[in-house]
C-alpha positions in Angstrom: -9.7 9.2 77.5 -9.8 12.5 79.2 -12.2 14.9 80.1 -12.2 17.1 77.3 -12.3 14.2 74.7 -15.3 13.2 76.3 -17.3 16.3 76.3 -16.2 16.8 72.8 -17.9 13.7 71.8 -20.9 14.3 73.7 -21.3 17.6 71.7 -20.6 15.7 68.3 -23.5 12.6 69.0 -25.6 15.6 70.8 -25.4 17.6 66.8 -26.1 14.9 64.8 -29.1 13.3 67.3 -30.7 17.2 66.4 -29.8 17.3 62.7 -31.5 13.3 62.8 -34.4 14.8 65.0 -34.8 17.7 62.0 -34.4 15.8 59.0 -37.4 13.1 60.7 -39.4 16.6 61.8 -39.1 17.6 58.0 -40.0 13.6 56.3 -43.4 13.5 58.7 -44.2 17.2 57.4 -43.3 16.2 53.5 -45.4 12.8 53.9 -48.4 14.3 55.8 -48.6 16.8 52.9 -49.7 14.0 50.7 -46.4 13.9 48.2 -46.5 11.6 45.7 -44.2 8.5 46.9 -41.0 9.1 44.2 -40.7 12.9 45.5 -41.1 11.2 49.3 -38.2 9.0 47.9 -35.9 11.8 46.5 -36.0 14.0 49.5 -35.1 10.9 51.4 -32.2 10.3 49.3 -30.9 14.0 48.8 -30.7 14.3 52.9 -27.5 15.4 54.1 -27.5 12.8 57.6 -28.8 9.9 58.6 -32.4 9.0 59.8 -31.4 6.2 62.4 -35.4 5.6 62.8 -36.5 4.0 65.6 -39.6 1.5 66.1 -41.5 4.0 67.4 -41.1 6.6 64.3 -41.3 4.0 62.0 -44.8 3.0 63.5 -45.4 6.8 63.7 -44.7 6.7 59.9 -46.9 4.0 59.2 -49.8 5.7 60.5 -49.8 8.8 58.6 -49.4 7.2 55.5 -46.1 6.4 54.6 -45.6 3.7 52.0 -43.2 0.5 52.4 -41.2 1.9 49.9 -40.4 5.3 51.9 -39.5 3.6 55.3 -37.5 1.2 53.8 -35.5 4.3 52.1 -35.5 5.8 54.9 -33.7 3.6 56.9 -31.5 2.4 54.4 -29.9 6.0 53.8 -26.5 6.4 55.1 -24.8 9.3 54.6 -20.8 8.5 54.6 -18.7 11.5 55.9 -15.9 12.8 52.8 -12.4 11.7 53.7 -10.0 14.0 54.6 -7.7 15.3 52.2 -4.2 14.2 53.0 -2.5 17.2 52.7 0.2 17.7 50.5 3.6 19.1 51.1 4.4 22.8 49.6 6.7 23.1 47.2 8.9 25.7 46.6 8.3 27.7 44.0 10.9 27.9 41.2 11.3 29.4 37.8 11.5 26.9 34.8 13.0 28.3 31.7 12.1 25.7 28.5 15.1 25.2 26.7 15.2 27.0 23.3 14.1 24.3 20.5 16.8 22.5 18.1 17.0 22.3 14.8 18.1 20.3 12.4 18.5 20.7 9.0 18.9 17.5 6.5 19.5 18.0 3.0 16.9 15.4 1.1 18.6 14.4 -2.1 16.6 15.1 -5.7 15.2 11.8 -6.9 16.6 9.7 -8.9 14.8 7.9 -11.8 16.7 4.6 -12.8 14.4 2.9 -15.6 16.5 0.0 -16.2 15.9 -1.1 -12.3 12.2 -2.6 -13.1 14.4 -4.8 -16.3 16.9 -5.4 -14.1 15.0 -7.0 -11.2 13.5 -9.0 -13.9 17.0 -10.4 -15.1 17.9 -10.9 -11.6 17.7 -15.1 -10.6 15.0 -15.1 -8.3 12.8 -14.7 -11.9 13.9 -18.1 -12.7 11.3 -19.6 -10.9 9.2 -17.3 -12.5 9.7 -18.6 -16.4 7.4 -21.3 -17.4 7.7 -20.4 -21.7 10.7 -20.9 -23.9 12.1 -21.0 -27.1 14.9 -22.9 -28.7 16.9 -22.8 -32.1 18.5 -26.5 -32.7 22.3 -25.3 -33.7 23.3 -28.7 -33.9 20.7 -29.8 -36.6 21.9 -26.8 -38.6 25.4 -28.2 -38.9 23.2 -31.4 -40.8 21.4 -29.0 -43.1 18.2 -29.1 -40.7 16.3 -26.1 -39.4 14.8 -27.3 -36.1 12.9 -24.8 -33.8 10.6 -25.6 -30.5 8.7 -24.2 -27.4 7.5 -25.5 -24.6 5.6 -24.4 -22.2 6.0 -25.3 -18.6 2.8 -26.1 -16.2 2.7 -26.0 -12.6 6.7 -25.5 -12.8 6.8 -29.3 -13.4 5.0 -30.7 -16.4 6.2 -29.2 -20.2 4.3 -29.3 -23.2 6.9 -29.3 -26.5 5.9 -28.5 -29.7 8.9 -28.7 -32.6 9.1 -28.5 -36.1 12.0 -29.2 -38.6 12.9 -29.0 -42.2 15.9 -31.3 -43.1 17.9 -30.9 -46.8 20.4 -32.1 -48.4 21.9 -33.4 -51.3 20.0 -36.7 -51.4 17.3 -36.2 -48.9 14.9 -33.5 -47.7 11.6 -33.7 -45.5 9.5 -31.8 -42.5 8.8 -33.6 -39.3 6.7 -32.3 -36.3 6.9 -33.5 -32.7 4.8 -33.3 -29.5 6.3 -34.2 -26.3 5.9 -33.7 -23.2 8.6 -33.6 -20.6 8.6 -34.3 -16.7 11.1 -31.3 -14.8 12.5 -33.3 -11.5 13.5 -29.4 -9.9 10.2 -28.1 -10.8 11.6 -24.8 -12.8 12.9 -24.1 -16.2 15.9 -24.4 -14.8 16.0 -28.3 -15.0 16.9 -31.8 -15.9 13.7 -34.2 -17.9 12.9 -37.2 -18.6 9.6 -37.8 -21.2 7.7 -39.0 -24.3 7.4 -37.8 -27.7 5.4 -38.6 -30.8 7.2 -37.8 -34.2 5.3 -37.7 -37.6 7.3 -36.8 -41.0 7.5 -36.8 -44.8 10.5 -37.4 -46.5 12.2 -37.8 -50.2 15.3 -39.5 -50.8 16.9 -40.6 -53.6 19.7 -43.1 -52.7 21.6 -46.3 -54.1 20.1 -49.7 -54.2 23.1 -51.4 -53.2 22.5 -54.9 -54.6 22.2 -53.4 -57.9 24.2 -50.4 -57.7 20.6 -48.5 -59.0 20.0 -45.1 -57.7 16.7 -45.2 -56.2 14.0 -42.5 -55.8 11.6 -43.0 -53.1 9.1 -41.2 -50.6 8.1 -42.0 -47.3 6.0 -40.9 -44.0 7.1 -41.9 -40.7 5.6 -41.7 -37.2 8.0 -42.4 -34.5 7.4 -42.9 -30.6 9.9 -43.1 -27.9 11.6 -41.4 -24.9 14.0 -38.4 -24.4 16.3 -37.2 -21.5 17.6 -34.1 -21.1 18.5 -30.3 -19.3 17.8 -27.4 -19.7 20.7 -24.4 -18.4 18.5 -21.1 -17.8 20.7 -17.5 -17.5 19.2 -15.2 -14.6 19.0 -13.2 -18.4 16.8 -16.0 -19.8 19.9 -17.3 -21.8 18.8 -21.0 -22.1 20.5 -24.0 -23.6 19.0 -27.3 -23.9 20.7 -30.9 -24.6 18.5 -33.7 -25.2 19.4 -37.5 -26.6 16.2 -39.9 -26.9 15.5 -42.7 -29.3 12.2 -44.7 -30.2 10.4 -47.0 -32.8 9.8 -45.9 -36.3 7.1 -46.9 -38.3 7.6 -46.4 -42.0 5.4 -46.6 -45.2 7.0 -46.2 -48.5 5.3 -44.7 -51.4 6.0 -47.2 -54.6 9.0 -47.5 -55.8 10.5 -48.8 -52.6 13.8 -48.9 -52.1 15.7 -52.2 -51.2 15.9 -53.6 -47.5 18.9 -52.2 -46.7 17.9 -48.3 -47.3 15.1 -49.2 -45.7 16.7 -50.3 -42.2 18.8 -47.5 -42.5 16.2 -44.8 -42.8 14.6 -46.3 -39.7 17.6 -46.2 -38.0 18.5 -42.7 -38.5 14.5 -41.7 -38.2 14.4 -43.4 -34.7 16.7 -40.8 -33.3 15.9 -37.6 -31.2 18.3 -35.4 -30.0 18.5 -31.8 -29.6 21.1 -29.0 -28.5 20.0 -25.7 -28.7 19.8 -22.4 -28.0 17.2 -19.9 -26.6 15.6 -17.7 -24.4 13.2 -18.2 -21.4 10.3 -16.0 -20.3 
């Protein structure tokens, strides 16, 4: 350390001893004034240096009044020196011209209204799942001179509900029948094989031949039939469905009196105890 280094900090401890000395000078003036002890406190705190007391001030203090509070603020303040600025290199000065903006122009086309796109996304497979209701015209019975027609309706896309009725005529017989059934869907949609139960009840009129005599016979009968059916059901992405069923079950006949002979008998049953169905429709 040299000389002048030395004087210079002589000088700097020999300015802040007198600022200390001043700021002390001005606290014992602003406490022996009687100040309340938060404006004591304030001044303390808005001082520019630092007290540094020593025991003999703080004693000094003591004895004209100063509060704990005040000496203890007193020789807590610090006052921390502002950091230098690190100084910043200079920059040239330049001129910046902004580049002129760019525009671009896009020709929006005129809507276009397509109505048929709500039907079509309707018709489009994904709906399949959707369809849980359809109906079905029995072509089949119509080539026997039978009118069959049925709908079923499909819950939690695995359990149908069927509900048919038929009129049957012809040249020696004609009747109704209705059917319930219900029908178990393995692929959960309309869309699907079956396998279920059904409960047939029917009237019928017949007039046939007693074959041991060679009599023609009137007679009139109701029937109730119970069995099972399998089957599937082909469903369009348009709803264009076609069903194919085969089932068979037991008949239970009563004959209105006259009844015909044994023979006409069995072979009512037989024919009665058959259920079979291939159709045509449309799923919704």
């Amino acid at each position: 350390m040299g000389l002048r280094n030395f004087f210079l900090m002589v000088m700097v401890f020999g300015i802040v001893e007198c600022m200390a000395s001043k700021q002390y000078d001005d606290l014992v003036k602003i406490v022996k004034s009687g100040a309340e002890e938060p404006v004591v406190i304030a001044f303390i705190e808005a001082s520019d240096s630092t007290y540094n007391l020593t025991s003999d001030q703080v004693l000094q203090l003591h004895e004209i009044g100063a509060s704990s509070k005040v000496i203890i603020a007193a020789m807590k303040h610090k006052v921390v020196a502002p950091a230098m600025a690190k100084p910043q290199p200079v920059q040239n000065e330049t001129t910046f011209v902004a580049e002129p903006p760019h525009y671009a122009v896009y020709r929006v086309a005129p809507p276009y209204y397509r109505p048929w796109w709500r039907t079509r996304a309707y018709l489009e497979a994904p709906n399949i799942a959707k369809m849980n209701q359809a109906i079905a015209v029995d072509v089949a019975a119509m080539m026997f001179g039978e009118i069959s027609m049925n709908y079923e309706l499909l819950l939690g896309h695995q359990h149908g509900i069927v509900v048919e009725g038929s009129y049957f005529g012809g040249l020696n017989t004609h009747g109704e029948n209705a059917e319930l059934a219900y029908r178990w869907h393995w692929s959960k949609s309309m869309n699907s094989g079956f396998v279920g139960a059904f409960v047939n009840g029917g009237r019928n009129y017949g007039y046939d031949r007693d074959f041991h005599d060679d009599n023609g016979v009137a007679f009139s009968n109701t029937s109730v039939t119970v069995g099972l059916a399998i089957g599937k059901r082909w469903v369009s992405a348009y709803g264009l469905n076609i069903v194919a069923r085969i089932g068979y079950g037991y008949t239970w006949i009563k004959f209105d009196d006259p009844a015909p002979d044994q023979h006409t008998i069995n072979k009512i049953r037989a024919e009665t105890g058959l259920d079979s169905e291939l159709s045509i429709g449309w799923a919704f």
